[in-house]
ROTITI-403394 format. One record per residue: residue in three letters; x, y, z of N, C-alpha, C, O in turn. Coordinates in steps of 0.05 Angstrom, whole numbers, plus 32768, in hexadecimal, padded with zeros to 4 digits. Layout:
<atoms>
ATOM    aa    n_x    n_y    n_z   ca_x   ca_y   ca_z    c_x    c_y    c_z    o_x    o_y    o_z
ATOM   ALA      X      Y      Z      X      Y      Z      X      Y      Z      X      Y      Z
...
</atoms>
This chain:
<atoms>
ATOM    aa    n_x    n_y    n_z   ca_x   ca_y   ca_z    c_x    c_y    c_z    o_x    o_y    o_z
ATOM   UNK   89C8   9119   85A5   89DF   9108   85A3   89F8   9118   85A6   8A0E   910F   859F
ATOM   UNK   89F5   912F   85B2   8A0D   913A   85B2   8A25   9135   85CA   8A3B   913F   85CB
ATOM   UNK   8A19   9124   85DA   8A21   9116   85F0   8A40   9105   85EB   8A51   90FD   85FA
ATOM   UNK   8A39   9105   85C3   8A56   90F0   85BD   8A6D   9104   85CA   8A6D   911C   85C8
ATOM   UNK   8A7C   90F6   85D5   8A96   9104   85D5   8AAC   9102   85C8   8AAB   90EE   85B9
ATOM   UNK   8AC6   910F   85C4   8ACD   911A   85B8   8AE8   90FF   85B5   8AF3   90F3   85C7
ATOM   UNK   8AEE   90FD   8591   8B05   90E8   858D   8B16   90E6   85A4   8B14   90D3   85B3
ATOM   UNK   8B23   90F6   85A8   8B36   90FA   85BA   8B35   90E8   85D4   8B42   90D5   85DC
ATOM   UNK   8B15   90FA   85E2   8B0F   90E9   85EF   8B0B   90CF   85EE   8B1A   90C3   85FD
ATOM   UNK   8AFE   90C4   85E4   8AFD   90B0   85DA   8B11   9092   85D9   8B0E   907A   85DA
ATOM   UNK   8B2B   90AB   85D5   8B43   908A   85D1   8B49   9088   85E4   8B4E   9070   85E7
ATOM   UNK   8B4D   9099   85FE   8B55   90A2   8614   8B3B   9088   861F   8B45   9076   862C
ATOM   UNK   8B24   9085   861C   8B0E   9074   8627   8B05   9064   8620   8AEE   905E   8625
ATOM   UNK   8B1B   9053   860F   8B16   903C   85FF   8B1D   901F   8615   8B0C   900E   8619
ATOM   UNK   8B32   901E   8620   8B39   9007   8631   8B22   900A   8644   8B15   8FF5   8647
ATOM   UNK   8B18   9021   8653   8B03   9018   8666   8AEC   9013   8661   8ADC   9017   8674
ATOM   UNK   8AE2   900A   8646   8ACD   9007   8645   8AC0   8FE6   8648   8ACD   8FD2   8650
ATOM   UNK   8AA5   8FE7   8640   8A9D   8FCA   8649   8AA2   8FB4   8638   8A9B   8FB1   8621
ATOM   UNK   8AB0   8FA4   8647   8ABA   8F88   862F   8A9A   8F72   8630   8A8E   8F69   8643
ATOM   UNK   8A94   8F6F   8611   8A7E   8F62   8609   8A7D   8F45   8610   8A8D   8F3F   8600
ATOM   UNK   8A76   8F2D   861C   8A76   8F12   861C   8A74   8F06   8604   8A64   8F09   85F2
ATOM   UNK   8A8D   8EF3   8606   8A90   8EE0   85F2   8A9C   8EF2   85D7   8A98   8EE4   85C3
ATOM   UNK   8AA5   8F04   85D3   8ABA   8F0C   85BE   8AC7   8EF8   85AE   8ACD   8EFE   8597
ATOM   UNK   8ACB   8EE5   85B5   8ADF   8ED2   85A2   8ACE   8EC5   8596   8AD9   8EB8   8583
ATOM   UNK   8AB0   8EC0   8598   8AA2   8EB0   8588   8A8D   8EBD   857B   8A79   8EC8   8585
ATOM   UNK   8A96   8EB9   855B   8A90   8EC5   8547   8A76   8ECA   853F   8A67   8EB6   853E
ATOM   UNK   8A6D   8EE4   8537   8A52   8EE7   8535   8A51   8EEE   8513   8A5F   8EFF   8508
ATOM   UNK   8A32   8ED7   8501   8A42   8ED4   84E8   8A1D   8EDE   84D9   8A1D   8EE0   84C1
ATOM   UNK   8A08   8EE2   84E5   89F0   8EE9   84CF   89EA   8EFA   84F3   89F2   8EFB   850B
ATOM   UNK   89D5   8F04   84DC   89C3   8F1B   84F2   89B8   8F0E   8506   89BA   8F1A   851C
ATOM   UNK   89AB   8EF9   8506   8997   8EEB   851B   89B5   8EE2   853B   89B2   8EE1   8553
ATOM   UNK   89D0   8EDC   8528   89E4   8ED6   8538   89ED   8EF3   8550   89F7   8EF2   8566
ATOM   UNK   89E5   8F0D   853F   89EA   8F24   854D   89D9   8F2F   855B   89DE   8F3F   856D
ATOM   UNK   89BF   8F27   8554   89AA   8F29   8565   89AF   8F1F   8580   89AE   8F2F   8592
ATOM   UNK   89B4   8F07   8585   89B7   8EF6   859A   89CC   8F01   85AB   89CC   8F01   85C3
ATOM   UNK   89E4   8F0F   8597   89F9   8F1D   85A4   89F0   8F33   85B7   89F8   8F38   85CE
ATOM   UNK   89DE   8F3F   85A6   89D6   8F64   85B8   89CC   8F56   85CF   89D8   8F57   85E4
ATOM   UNK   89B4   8F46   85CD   89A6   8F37   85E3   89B6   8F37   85F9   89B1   8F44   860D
ATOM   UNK   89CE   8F26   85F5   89E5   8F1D   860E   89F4   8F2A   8613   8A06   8F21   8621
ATOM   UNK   89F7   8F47   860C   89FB   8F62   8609   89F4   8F6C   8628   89FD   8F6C   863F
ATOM   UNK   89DA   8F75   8613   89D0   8F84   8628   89B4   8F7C   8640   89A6   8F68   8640
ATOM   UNK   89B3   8F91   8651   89A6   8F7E   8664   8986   8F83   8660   897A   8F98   865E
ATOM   UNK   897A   8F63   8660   895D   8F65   8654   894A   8F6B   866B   8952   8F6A   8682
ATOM   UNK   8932   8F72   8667   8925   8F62   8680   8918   8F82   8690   8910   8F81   86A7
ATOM   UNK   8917   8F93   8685   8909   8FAB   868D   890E   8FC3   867C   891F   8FC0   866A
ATOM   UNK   8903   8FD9   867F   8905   8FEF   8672   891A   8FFA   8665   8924   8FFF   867B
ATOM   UNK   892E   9005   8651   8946   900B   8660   8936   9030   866A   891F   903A   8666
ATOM   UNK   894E   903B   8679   8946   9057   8680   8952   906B   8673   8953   9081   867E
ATOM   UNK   895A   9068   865F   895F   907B   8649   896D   9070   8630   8979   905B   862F
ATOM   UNK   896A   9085   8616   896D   907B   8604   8988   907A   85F6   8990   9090   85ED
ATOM   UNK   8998   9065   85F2   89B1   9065   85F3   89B5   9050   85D6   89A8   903C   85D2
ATOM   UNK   89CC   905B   85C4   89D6   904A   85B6   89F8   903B   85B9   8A10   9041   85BC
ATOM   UNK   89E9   9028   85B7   8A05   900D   85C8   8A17   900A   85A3   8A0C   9008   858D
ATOM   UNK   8A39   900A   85AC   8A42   9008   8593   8A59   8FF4   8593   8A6D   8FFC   859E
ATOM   UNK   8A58   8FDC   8589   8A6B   8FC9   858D   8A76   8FC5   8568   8A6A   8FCE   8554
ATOM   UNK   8A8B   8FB8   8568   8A97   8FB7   8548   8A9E   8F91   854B   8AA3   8F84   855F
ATOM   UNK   8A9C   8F88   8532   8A9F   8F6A   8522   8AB2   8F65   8514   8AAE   8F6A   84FC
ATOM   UNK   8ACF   8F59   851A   8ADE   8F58   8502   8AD4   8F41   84ED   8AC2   8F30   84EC
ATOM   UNK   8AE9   8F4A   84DD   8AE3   8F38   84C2   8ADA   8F16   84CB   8ACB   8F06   84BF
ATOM   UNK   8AE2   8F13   84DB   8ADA   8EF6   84E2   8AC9   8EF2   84F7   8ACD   8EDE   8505
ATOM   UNK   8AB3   8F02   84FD   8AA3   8F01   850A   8A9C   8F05   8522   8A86   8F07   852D
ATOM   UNK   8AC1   8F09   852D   8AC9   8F03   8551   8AC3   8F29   8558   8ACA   8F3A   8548
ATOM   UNK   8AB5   8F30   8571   8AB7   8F48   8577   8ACE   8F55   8588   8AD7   8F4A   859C
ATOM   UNK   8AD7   8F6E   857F   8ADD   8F81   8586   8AE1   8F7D   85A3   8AD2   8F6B   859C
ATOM   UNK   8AE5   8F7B   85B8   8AE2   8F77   85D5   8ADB   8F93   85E9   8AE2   8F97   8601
ATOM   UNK   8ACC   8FA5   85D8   8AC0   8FBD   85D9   8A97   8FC2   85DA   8A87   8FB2   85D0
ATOM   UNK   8A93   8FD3   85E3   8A7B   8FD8   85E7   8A77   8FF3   85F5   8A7C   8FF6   860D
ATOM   UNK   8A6F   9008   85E6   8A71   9024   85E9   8A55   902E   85E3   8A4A   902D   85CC
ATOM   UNK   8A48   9039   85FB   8A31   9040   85FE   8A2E   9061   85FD   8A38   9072   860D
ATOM   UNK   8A23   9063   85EE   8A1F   9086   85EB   89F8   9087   85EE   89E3   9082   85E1
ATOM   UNK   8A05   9095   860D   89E6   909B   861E   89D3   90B6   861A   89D9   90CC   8612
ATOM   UNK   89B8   90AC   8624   89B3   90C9   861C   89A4   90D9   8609   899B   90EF   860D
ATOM   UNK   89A1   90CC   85F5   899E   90D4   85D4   8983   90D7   85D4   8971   90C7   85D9
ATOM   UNK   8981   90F6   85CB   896D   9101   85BE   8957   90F2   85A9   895C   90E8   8593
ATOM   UNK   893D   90F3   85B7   892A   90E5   859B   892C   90E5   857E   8924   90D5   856D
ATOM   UNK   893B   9101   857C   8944   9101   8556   8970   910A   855B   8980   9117   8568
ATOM   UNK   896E   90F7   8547   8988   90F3   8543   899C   9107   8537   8999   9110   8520
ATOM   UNK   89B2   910F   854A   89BB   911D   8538   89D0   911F   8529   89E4   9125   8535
ATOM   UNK   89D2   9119   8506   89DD   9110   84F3   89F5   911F   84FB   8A07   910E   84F5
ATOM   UNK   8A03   9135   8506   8A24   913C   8501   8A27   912B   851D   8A3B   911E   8517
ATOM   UNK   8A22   9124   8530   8A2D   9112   8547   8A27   90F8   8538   8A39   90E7   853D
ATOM   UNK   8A19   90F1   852A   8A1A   90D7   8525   8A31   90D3   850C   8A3A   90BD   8506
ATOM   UNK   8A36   90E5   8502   8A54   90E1   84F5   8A6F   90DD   8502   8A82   90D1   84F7
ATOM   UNK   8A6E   90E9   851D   8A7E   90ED   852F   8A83   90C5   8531   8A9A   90BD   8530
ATOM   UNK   8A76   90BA   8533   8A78   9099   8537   8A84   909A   8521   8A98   909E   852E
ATOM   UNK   8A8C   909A   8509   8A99   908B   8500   8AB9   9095   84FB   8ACB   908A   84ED
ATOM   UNK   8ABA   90B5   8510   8AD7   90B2   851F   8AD3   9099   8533   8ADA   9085   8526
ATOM   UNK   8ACF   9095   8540   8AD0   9080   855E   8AD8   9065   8543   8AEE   9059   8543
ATOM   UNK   8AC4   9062   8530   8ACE   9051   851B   8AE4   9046   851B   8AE8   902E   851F
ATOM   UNK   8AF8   9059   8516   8B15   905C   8501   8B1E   905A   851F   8B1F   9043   8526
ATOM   UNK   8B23   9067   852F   8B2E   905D   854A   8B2E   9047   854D   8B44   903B   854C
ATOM   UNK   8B0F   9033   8553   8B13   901F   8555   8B23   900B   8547   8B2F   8FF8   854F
ATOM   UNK   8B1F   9016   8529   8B30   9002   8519   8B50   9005   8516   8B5E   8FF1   8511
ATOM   UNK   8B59   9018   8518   8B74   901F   851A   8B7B   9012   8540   8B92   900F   8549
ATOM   UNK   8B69   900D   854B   8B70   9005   855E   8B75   8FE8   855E   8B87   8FDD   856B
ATOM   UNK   8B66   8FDE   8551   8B67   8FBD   8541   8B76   8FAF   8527   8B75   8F9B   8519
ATOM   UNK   8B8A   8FCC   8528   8B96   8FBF   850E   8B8C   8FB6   84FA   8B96   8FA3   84EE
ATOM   UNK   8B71   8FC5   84F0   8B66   8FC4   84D4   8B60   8FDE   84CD   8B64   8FF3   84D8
ATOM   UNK   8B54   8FD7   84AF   8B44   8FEE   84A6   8B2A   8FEE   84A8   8B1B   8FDB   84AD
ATOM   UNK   8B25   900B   84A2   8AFE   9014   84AD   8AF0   8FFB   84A6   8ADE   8FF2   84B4
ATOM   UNK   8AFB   8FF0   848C   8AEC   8FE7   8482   8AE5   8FC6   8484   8AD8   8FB5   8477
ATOM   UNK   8AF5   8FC9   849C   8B02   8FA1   8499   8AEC   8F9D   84B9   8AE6   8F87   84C0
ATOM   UNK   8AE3   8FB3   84C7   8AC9   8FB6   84D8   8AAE   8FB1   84D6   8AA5   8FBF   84C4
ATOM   UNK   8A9E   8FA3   84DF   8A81   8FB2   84E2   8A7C   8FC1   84FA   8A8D   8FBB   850B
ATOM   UNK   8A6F   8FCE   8500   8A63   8FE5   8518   8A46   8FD0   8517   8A35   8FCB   8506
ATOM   UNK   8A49   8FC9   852C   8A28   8FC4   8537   8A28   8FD4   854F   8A36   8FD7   8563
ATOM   UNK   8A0D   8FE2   8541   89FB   8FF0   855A   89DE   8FE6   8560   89CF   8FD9   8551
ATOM   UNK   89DB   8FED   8579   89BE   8FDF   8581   89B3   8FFC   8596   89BE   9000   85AC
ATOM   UNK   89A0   900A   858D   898F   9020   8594   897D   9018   85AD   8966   900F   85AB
ATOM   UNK   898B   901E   85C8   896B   9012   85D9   895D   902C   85E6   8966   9040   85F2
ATOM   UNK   893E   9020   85DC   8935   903A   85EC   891D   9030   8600   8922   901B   860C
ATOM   UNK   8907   903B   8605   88F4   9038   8610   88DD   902E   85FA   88E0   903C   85E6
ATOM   UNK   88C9   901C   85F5   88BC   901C   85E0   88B7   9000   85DB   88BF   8FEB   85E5
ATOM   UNK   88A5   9007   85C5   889A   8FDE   85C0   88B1   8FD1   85B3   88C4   8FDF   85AA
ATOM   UNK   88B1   8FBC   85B0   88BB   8FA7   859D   88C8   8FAF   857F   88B5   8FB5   8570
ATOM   UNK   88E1   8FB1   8572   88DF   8FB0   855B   88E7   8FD5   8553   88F5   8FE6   855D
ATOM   UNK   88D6   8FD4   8540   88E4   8FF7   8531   88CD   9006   853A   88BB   8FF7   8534
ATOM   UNK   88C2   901C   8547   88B3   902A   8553   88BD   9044   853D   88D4   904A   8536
ATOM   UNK   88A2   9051   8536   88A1   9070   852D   88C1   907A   852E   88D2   907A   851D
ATOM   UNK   88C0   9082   854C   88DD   908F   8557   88F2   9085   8550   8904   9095   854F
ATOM   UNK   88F9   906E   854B   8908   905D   853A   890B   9065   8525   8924   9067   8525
ATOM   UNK   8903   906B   8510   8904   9078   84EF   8915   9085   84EB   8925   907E   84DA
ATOM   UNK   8919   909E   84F9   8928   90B0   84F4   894C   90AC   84FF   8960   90B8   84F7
ATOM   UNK   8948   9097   8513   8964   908C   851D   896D   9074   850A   8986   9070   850A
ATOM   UNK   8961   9066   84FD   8969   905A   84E2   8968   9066   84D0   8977   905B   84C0
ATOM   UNK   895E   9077   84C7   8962   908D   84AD   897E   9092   84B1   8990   9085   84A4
ATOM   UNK   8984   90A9   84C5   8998   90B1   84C5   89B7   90A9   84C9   89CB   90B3   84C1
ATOM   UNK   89B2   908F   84DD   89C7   907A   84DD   89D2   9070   84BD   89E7   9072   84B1
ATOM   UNK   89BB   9067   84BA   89C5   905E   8493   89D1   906F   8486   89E8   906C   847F
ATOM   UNK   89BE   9089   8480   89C8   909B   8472   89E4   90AB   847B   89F1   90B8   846B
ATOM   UNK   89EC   90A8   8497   8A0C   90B9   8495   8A18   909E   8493   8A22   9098   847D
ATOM   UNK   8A18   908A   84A8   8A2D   9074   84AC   8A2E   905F   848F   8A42   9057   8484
ATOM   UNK   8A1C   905D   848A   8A18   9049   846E   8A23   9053   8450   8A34   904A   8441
ATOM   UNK   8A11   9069   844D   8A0A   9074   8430   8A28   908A   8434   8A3A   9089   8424
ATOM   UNK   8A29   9098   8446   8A36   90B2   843A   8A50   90A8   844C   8A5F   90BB   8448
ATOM   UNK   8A5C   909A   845B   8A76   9092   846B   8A82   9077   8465   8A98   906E   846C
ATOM   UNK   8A67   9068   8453   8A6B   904D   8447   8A76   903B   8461   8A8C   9030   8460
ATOM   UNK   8A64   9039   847A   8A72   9025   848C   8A63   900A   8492   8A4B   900E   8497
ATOM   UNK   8A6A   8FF4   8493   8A5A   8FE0   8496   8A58   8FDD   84B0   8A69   8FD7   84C1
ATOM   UNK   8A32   8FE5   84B0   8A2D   8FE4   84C9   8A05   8FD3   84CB   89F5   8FCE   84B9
ATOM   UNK   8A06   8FCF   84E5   89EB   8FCD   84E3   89D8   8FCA   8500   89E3   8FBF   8513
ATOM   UNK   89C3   8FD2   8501   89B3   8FDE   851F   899F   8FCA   852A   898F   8FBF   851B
ATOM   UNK   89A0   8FC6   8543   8987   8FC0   8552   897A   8FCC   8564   898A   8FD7   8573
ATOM   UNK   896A   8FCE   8568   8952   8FD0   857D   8951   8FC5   8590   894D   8FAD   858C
ATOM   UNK   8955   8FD0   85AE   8949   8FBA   85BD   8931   8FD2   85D1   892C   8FEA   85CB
ATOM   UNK   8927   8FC3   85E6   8911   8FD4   85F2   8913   8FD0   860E   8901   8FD6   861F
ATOM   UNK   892C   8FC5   8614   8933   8FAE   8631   8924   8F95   8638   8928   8F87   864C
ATOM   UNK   8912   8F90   8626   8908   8F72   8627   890B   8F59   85FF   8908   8F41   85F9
ATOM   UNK   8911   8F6F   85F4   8921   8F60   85D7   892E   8F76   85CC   892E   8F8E   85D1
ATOM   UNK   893E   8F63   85B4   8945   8F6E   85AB   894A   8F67   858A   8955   8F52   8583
ATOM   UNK   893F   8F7B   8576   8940   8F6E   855C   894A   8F83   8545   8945   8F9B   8542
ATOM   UNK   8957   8F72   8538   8965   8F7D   851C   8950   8F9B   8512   8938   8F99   8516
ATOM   UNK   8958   8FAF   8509   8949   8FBC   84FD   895C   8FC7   84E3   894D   8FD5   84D6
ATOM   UNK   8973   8FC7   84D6   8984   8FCE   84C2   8995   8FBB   84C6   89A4   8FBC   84DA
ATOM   UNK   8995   8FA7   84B4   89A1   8F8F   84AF   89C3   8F97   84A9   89CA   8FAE   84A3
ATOM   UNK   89D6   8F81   84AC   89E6   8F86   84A8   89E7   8F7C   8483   89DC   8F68   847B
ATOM   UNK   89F9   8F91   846E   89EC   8F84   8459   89FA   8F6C   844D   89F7   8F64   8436
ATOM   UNK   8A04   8F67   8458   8A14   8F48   844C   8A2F   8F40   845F   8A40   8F50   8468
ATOM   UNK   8A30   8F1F   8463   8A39   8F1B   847C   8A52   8F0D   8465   8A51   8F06   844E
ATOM   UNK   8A66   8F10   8477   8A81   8EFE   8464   8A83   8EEA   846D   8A81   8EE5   8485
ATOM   UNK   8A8A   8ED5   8454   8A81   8EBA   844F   8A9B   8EB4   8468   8AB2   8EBB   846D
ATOM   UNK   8A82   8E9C   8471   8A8E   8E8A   848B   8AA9   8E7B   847E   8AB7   8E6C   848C
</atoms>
């Protein structure tokens, strides 16, 4: 994962990135964000490497008009680059006129692989939780896809009331 690049970079590569479909209509339980990554990203074959896709939710459900793909990524994760996201975090949100905290980060992990949470999977939700969740306190939450689905594997933990 060392592929993240660097804040700096980063704000400098924020306008050119890919704008998500349908941003203005609000995404409000997991099964709703599921459907989101789906129309995301593109289904329907392998992908060819293993990349985590990172889009953000404001408080009202509407997305971010962002989608930032960090390609590439090593079978085991590595916890000081994956801290590094939750600078891109605070960028994003200072970019939105909120705080960290007024965000969710949805990520969706696609790799090569079956359906659902695979072995290889474990250790990229371990460590996602444990820096972004537990020790950076960010509300966030992950999917899986395999280029033919895509499903929840770390729930988001509580959605704000509609």
């Amino acid at each position: 994962m060392d592929k993240i690049i660097a804040v700096a970079a980063v704000r400098a590569r924020l306008p050119g990135m890919t704008t998500p479909p349908l941003p203005t209509v609000p995404v409000t339980t997991d099964a709703e964000l599921t459907e989101r990554w789906k129309g995301l990203l593109t289904l329907g074959g392998q992908p060819v490497r293993r990349s985590l896709f990172l889009t953000w939710l404001r408080a009202d459900g509407t997305m971010v008009p962002l989608c930032v793909p960090v390609e590439d990524l090593d079978a085991e994760p590595d916890r000081l680059a994956i801290g590094n996201l939750v600078q891109l975090h605070d960028v994003v949100a200072e970019s939105e006129g909120a705080d960290r905290t007024e965000l969710h980060l949805a990520m969706c992990l696609e790799r090569r692989g079956p359906a659902g949470l695979s072995p290889g999977d474990d250790a990229w939700v371990s460590a996602l939780e444990s820096v972004l969740r537990h020790r950076d306190g960010l509300d966030c939450s992950l999917h899986v896809g395999n280029g033919h689905t895509v499903v929840v594997v770390m729930p988001r933990r509580s959605w704000p009331a509609a």
